[in-house]
C-alpha positions as CSV (number, residue, x, y, z in Angstrom):
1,X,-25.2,53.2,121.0
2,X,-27.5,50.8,119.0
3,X,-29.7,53.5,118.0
4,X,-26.9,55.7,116.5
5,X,-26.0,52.6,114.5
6,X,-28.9,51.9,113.4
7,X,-29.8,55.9,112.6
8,X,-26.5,55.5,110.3
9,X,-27.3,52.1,108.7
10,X,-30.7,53.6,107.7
11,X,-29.1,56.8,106.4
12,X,-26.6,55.1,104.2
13,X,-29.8,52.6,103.0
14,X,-31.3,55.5,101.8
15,X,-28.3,57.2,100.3
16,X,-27.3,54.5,98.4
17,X,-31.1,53.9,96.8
18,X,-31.2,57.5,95.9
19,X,-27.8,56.9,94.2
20,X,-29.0,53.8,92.1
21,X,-31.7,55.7,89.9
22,X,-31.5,57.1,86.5
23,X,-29.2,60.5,86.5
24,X,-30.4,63.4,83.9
25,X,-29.1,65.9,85.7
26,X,-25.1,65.0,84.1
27,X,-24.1,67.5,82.0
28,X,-22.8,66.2,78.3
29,X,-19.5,67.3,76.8
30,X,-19.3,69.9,74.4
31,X,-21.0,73.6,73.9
32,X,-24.8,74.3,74.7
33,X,-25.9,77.2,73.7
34,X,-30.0,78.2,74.1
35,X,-32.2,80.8,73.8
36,X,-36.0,81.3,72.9
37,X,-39.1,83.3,71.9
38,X,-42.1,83.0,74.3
39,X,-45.5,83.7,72.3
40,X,-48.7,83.0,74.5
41,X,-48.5,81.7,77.8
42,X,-46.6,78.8,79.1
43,X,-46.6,75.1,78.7
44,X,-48.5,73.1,81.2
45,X,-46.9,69.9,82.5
46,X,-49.7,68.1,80.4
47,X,-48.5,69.7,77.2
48,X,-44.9,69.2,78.0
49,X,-45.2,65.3,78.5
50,X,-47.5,65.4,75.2
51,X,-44.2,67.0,72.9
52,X,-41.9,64.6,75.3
53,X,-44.2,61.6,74.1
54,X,-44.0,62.9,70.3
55,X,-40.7,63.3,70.1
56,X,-39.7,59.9,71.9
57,X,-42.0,57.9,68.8
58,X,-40.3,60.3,66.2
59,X,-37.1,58.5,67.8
60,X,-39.0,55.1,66.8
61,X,-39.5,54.6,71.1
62,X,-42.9,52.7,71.4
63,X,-44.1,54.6,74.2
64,X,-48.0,54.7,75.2
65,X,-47.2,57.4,78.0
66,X,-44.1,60.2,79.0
67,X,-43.8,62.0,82.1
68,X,-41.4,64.3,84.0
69,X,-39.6,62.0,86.7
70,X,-37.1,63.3,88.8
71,X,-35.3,65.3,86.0
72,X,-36.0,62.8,83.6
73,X,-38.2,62.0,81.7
74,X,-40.3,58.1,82.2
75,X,-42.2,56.5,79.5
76,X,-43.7,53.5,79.5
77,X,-42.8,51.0,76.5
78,X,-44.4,48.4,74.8
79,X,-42.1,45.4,74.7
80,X,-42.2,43.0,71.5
81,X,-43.7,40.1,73.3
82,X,-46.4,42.1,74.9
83,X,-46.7,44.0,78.2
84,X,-44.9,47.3,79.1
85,X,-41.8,48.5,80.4
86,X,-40.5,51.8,82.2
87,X,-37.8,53.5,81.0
88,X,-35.8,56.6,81.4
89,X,-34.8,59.3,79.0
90,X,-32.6,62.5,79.1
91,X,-35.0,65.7,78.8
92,X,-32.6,67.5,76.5
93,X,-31.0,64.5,74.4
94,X,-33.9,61.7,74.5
95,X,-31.4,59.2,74.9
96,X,-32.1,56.4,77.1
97,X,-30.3,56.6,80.3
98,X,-29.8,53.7,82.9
């Protein structure tokens, strides 16, 4: 009986931490419509965090590095009184997400 109990304690642990992260997968009201035109070969993951780091400092982020994370995307910040910070971003909006 204790280790059922303790099975489910851990399980809903882990459920809720999983629940607490940034979510990027939530759709956003309204129409999307997309479509595209494939020259060359694809995008590496090295090239893709590259255009998700431009376009984050065309936004006026501060970011020294972007990355794919979990469906969004994670860049690391420069605060104003020095050191870095993580923070989260929605791969199709590049608005910060919490």
């Amino acid at each position: 009986m204790i280790r059922i109990s303790a099975a489910i304690a851990l399980l809903l642990a882990l459920t809720g931490t999983a629940l607490a992260g940034p979510n990027c997968y939530v759709n956003t009201p309204g129409v999307h419509i997309s479509f595209g035109v494939s020259v060359g070969g694809r995008f590496t993951s090295e090239d893709r965090d590259q255009f998700n780091l431009m376009r984050l400092r065309q936004r006026g982020v501060d970011a020294t590095r972007a990355e794919m994370w979990d469906g969004c995307i994670r860049a690391f910040v420069r605060k104003p009184g020095g050191g870095e910070e993580m923070q989260f971003f929605h791969p199709d909006t590049f608005e910060r997400v919490f």
